[in-house]
Structure formats: structure tokens, C-alpha cells
N, C-alpha and C positions, 0 to 999 in steps of 0.2 A: 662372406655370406650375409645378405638381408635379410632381415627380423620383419616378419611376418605384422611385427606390431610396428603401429605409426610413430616417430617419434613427438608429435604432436596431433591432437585432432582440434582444429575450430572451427565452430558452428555458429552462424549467423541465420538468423530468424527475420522476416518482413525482407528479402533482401532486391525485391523488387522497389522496396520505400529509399536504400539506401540511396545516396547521392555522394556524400565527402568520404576520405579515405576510412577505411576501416583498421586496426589496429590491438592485436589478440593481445591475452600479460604472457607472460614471460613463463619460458618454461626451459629446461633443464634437457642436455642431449649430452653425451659425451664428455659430459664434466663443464661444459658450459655453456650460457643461459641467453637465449636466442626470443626471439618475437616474431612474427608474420603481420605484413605488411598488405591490406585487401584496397585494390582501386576500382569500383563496383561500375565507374565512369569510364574507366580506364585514368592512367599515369598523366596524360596531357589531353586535354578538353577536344582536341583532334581526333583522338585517337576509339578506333572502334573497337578496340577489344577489353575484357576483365585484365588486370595486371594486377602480378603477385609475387611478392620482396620478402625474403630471409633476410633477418638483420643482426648482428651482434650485441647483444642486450646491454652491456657492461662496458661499450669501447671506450668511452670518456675517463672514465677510472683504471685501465688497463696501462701498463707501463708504454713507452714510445718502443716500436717496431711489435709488436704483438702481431701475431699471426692464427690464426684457424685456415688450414686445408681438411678439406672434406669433400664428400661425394656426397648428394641429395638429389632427391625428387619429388614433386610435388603429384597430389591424386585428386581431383576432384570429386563430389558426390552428390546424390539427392539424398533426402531422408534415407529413403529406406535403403541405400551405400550400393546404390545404381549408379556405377561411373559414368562421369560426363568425361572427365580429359582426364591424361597421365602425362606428364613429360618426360622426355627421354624417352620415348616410343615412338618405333618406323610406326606410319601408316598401312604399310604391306602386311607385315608381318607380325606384329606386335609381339616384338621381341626386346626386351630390355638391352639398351649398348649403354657400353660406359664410354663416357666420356672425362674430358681430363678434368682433375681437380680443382676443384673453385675455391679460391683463393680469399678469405675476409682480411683485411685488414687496416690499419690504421688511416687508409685514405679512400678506401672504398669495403666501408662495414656494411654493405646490404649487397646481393646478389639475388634476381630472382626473374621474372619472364613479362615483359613486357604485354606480350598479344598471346593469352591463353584462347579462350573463349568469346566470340565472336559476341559482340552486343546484341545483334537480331535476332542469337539464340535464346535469345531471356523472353523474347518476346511472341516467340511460340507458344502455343497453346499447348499445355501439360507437362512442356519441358523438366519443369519443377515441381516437385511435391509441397504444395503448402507454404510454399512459398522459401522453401529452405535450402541453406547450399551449404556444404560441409567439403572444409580444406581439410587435407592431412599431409603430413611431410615426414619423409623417411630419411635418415641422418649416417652416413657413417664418417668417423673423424677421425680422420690419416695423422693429424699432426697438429699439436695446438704449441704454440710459446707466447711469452707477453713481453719479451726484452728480445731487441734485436741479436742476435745470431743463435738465436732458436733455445737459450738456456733459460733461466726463471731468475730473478734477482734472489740475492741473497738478505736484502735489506729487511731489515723488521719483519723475518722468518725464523720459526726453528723445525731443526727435524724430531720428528715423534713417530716412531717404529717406522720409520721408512717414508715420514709423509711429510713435506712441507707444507707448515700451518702459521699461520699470523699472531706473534707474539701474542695480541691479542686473544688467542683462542686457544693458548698452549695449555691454559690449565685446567680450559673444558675439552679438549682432545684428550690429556693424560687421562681424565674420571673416563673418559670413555673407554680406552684402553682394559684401563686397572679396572671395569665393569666388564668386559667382555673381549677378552684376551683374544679371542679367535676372530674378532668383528675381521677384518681382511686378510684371513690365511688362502679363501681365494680369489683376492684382488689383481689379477695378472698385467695389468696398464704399468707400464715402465715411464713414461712419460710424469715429467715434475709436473707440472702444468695442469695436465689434466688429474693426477691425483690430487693435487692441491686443488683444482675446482669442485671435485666429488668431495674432497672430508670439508671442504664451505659448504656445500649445499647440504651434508649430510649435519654439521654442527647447526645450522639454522632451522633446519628439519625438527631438528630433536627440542630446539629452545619453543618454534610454533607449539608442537604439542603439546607442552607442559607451560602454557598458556591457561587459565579457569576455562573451562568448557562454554561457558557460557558466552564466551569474548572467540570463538571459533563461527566462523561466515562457514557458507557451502563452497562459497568461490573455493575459500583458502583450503579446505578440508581436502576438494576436489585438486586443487595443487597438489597438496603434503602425498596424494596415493599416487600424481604422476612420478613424483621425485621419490617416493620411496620406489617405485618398479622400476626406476634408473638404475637407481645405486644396487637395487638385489641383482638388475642383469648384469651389472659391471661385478658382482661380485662378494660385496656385502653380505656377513650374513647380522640379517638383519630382522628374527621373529621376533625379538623383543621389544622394537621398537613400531613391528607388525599388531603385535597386540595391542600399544598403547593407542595405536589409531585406529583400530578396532574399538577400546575403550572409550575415547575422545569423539568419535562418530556416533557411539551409540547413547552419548550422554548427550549430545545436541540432538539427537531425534528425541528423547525423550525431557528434553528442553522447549523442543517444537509443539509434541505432543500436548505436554503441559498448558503452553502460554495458548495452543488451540482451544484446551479445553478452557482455562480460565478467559479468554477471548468467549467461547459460547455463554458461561456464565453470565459474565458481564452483561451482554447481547441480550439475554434474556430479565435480568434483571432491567435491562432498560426497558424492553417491550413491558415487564407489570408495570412498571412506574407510569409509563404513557399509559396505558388502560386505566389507573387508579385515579392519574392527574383528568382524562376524558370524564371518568364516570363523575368527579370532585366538580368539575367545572358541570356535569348535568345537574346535582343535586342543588349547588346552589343557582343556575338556573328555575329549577323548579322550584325551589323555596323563593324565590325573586317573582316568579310568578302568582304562585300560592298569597305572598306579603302586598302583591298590588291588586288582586282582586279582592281581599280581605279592605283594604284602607278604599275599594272602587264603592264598593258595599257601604262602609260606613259613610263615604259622603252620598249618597243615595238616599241614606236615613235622613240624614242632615237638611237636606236639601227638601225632603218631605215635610219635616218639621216644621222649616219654617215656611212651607206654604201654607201648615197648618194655623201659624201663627199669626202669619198674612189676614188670612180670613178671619181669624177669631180679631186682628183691629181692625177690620171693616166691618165685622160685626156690630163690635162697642160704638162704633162711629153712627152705624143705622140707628143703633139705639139710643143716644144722642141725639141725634135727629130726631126721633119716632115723638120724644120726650118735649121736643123744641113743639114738634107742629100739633101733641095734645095741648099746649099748652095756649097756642092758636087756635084751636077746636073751641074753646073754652071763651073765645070771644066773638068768633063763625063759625056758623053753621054749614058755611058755603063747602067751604072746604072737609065735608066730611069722606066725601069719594076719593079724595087724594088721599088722607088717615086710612083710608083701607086700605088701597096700594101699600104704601109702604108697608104696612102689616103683615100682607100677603111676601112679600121681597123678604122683610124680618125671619117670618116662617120658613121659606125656600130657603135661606141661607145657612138657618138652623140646620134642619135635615142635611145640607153638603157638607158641613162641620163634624155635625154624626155619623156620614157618612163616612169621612176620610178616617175619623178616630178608630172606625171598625176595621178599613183598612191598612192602617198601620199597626194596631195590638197581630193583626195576620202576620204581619211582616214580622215583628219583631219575636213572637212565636216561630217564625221558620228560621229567622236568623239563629234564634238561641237552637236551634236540633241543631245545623249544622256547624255549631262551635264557634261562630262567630260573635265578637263579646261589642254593644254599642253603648258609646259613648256621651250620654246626655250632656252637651255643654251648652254653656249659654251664651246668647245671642245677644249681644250687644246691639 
């Protein structure tokens, strides 16, 4: 009888972008640990169809003559699990036939379908939902062995209530045992091979979850619940260790939640900082401005000043002069119309003198209201 459920489901996203082979992790079926094989190009650069390969995950490490016979079938899907192809389906009838056994083993560990789906299928309009295609493969396993004539080595094994386990794991199987007496009362798989693949995957199971929660991926998490529904369909009972991945998933969501929130924080703390650093960088702008109109002002005085001072020695110079040409008045008479000119010049120059000093006591009264402090220095 086929299970209703997939023994794997993988999902490829952008798959219109893909080019090179595609290549799922490894997942658990039967007591042993298989991969799917996606060629989006097809297998050979010729070739016009999707091809799609079962492969034996673990063959390199498996004893010599190791075998897997099994019956499988692959399902094709969109998003929303709108089948596109099934294999092992007439065209007429769509009737599941079985056919014979397919054989994994040590010189040909991958079996799978060459020309699924036609490449100019991809290339219709709506064919795909968003661009997504989602493989599934349904698994049942007549007969596993990893030593030629179908037995299980005996080497660097021990038996533990009926299960061939790896020295190495005997005395994390026994704590398992002596914790849960009943864990496979309904274990029914007679097969050495495949019990021994189920209490592996089940002993690595239990070491992932008691991992710090915090060192748990979604990948792995999203593994540890395919492999636990294996081992509970084979028989397992197994709510104890149901709980702890219960417990283990719900301390990474609220691991996720956390480093969210502390992520906003942060996020937010940087946006004041940028406002505080914009507003820092305006005020000493404005103080940069305020400190060059302030020093634009004071040389303005400056520059008055000494126009003031300009005139006040042209002054002293006329009067010099004025001084020179009485002192010619005094020996001609001729020259008395020139002595008034200058006089007159004398007098004009006074008044612009008087003038500008009434002009700058202004200045220096508006300076002083609006806070600005000048600097009387001297003029070399």
C-alpha cells in the first residue's frame, strides 16, 4: 500500500533562471538516506527534456555488494500542487502499473527518468506558477543489504534489543533503551540493514536536537521533522523526542523573534544618530556662518578707519602747506587768491572728516545693539 505522503518533497524557486544540475540534501526513506538529482537543461546539452535521478546518498561508505531494491515514483507540481507529470502513468487511463524493481547498487547508485517534461513546456505562458516547480518522490523498500549475499557485516557491530548498532553508538542506543523501554515494541521491519539504518538516523536525530538551540538552521530543523515522521511511520514510538522538537523549534522562533526585535532597535538607534550627526553638522554650519559675518563686519570697521585716517594725513599735509604758502603771503601779495583756495580746500576737507566721524560713531552704535564687539587696533 502507498502512503499518501511523499517520501520527499523538493522545491526549487527562479527555475526558469536555473541552468546547471540541481541537487536536493539528503533525506531519509526506508532506513536509508537517498538525494534527487534535478537537470533543468536536461542530462546531455542535446537533450530536450527535464531529467530527474534518485541517488543513494551514503554509497561510497557502504560495504562492497550493498544493494537497495525498491519501487518509486516521481510527481511533478506547480505551486499550488497542480500536477504537471507522474511517472508510471498510462496516458489512457491514468492508472498506476507497477513495474519491476529497481535495483541501487554498488555500480549504478542513481536511477531516475531521463525525458520527463518537455523543455518548450517551460516556455509557455502560465505553465508555472511564479516561477516554481516542486519534485516529490514516493519510496517503498522491498529489500536493503550492504554485504554481498544480502546479510549485514558483523564487524564493529553489536546487537542492542534486537538492533544492529556501531560499537560506536552502543552506549548511546543502551541510554536510549533504559529511557524508553517501549521505544520499538512496534517496530515490525525484520530486515538487519534497514533497522540498523533507522536506529542511525534515529541516534543522530536525537544528538542534532540536544544541540544549544541557538546553533539550530531552519534547514536542519525542517530535516530533524522529515526524519522524525519516518521513524514514527516505521514505528517508533517516539513523543518524547516529539516534544523536544517541539521545544527546539520553538526556542529558535523565539531566538528569531528576538535578534528581530534587537535588529529594529539597533535600526533605530542608527536612524537618531544620523538625525543628531545631520542636525551637529547644521549647527556648526550655522555657527561657521554667524563667526564669518561677525570677523566680515569687523574688517568693514577696519577698513573705515583707516580711510579715516587716510584723510586726517592729508589733512595735516594741507596744513603744512597752508603754513608754507602764509608764510610766502608774507613776502607777496600776488599770491593772495591762491592762500584763499587752499583755505577754502582746508575748510571742504574738514567738513568730510566731520562728516565720516558722524558716520562711523552710527556704525559703531548699531554694531554694539546687535552684539557684535570691535576691535580698535593699530595701524602700522
Amino acid at each position: 500500500m502507498w502512503s499518501h505522503t511523499p517520501s520527499f518533497r523538493f522545491e526549487i524557486d527562479n527555475f526558469s533562471e536555473q541552468e546547471a544540475k540541481i541537487t536536493s540534501q539528503t533525506f531519509v526513506s526506508g532506513g536509508c538516506e537517498w538525494y534527487l538529482t534535478v537537470y533543468p537543461k536536461g542530462e546531455c546539452l542535446s537533450d530536450d527534456h527535464l531529467s530527474l535521478f534518485m541517488s543513494v546518498a551514503n554509497s561510497k561508505s557502504l560495504g562492497r555488494g550493498w544493494n537497495r531494491s525498491i519501487d518509486y515514483y516521481f510527481v511533478l507540481l506547480t505551486q499550488s500542487d497542480k500536477e504537471l507529470y507522474r511517472s508510471k502513468l498510462t496516458l489512457f487511463f491514468f492508472v498506476f502499473i507497477v513495474q519491476k524493481q529497481t535495483e541501487f547498487k554498488e555500480k549504478s547508485p542513481s536511477w531516475g527518468f531521463r525525458k520527463t517534461l518537455p523543455l518548450s513546456k517551460f516556455q509557455e505562458k502560465g505553465f508555472l506558477e511564479n516561477d516554481k516547480l516542486i519534485f516529490e518522490v514516493y519510496i517503498q523498500i522491498v529489500e536493503a543489504s550492504d554485504v554481498e549475499g544480502g546479510g549485514i557485516s558483523a564487524k564493529d557491530t553489536v546487537d542492542i534489543n534486537g538492533f544492529k548498532v556501531l560499537a560506536s553508538q552502543a552506549n548511546s542506543v543502551r541510554k536510549i533503551f533504559s529511557e524508553h523501554p517501549d521505544l520499538a515494541e512496534d517496530f515490525k521491519l525484520k530486515n538487519q540493514v534497514v533497522r540498523m539504518e533507522y536506529m542511525n538516523v534515529l541516534v543522530n536525530l536525537i544528538v542534532t536536537l540536544h544541540k544549544p538551540s541557538e546553533n539550530h538552521s531552519e534547514s536542519e530543523l525542517s530535516h530533524a521533522r522529515s526524519d522524525l515522521c519516518e521513524l514514527k511511520e516505521a514505528g517508533f514510538k517516539l513523543d518524547w523526542l516529539q516534544s523536544k522538537l517541539d521545544e527546539v523549534s520553538l526556542k529558535r522562533k523565539k531566538a528569531v523573534v528576538d535578534f528581530h526585535q534587537l535588529d529594529g532597535r539597533v535600526k533605530n538607534l542608527d536612524f537618531k544618530l544620523d538625525c543628531l550627526k545631520t542636525k551637529l553638522a547644521s549647527l556648526e554650519s550655522k555657527k561657521t556662518y554667524e563667526a564669518d559675518g561677525s570677523r566680515f563686519q569687523t574688517l568693514e570697521e577696519r577698513v573705515k578707519k583707516l580711510e579715516l585716517m587716510e584723510l586726517d594725513y592729508k589733512l595735516d599735509c594741507l596744513k603744512t602747506k597752508l603754513e608754507n604758502v602764509s608764510l610766502e603771503k608774507k613776502n607777496t601779495d600776488d599770491d593772495g587768491s591762491r592762500v584763499q583756495q587752499l583755505e577754502e580746500s582746508v575748510k571742504n576737507l574738514k567738513m568730510m572728516v566731520s562728516h565720516l566721524n558722524v558716520e562711523l560713531d552710527k556704525k559703531k552704535g548699531k554694531t554694539s545693539d546687535d552684539g557684535f564687539l570691535l576691535v580698535d587696533d593699530e595701524v602700522a
